[in-house]
N, C-alpha and C positions, 0 to 999 in steps of 0.2 A: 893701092887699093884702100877705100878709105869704109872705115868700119863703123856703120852706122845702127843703131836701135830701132829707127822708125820704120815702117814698114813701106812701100812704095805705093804714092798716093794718087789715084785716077787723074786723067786731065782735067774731066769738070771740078773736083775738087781744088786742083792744083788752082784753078783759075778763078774761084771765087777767093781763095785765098790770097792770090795776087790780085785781085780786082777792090776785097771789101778787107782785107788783113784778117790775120788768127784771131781766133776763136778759143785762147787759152783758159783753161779748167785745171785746177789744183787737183794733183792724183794724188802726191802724198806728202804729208810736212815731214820734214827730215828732224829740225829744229822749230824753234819759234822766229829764225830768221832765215833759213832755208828751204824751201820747195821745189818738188817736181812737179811741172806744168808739162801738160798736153793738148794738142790742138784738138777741139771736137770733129774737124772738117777736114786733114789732113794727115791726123796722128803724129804730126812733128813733136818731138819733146824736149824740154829745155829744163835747168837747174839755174838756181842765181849761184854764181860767182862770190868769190871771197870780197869782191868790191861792192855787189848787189846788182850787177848785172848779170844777163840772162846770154846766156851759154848754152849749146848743144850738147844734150846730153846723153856723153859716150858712155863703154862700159871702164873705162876707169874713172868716172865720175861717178857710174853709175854705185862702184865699189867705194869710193871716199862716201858719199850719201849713207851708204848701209853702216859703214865704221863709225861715221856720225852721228848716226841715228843710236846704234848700239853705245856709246858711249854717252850720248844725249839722257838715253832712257836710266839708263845705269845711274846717272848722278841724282836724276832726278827719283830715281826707288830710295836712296842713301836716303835724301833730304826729307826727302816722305817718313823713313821710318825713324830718321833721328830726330823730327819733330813728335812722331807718338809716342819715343822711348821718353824723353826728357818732362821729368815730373813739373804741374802745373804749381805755380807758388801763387795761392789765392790769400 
């Protein structure tokens, strides 16, 4: 049984897909080198890969994505506030 996110997409859809290719749209930046894309025309969903290819995106991608992101955001609050904290030498 194979565990899929996308939801199951009409034939006309399925077929302009296979006729003119996806229609992918950025849902959400994980990193600044990682994204979740979605098809407008099919809802297929895909993640870049640690090599920067694009991959089906299951739910334990779905779950590395979120730990990435959480960890992404975190480093970048650190960097943020130990730039305000650290006095200006004019």
């Amino acid at each position: 049984m194979k565990n899929s996110t996308q939801k199951k997409a009409s034939l006309p859809t399925k077929l302009y897909c296979n006729l003119f290719g996806h229609s992918y749209e950025v849902t959400k930046q994980v990193t600044y080198h990682v994204k979740e894309y979605k098809c407008k025309h099919c809802n297929r969903e895909l993640t870049t890969y640690s090599n920067g290819n694009l991959v089906e995106l299951t739910p334990k991608f779905k779950e590395i994505n979120s730990i990435l992101n959480r960890i992404h955001s975190s480093k970048q609050e650190r960097l943020k506030r130990r730039t305000y904290s650290e006095p200006s030498f004019q």
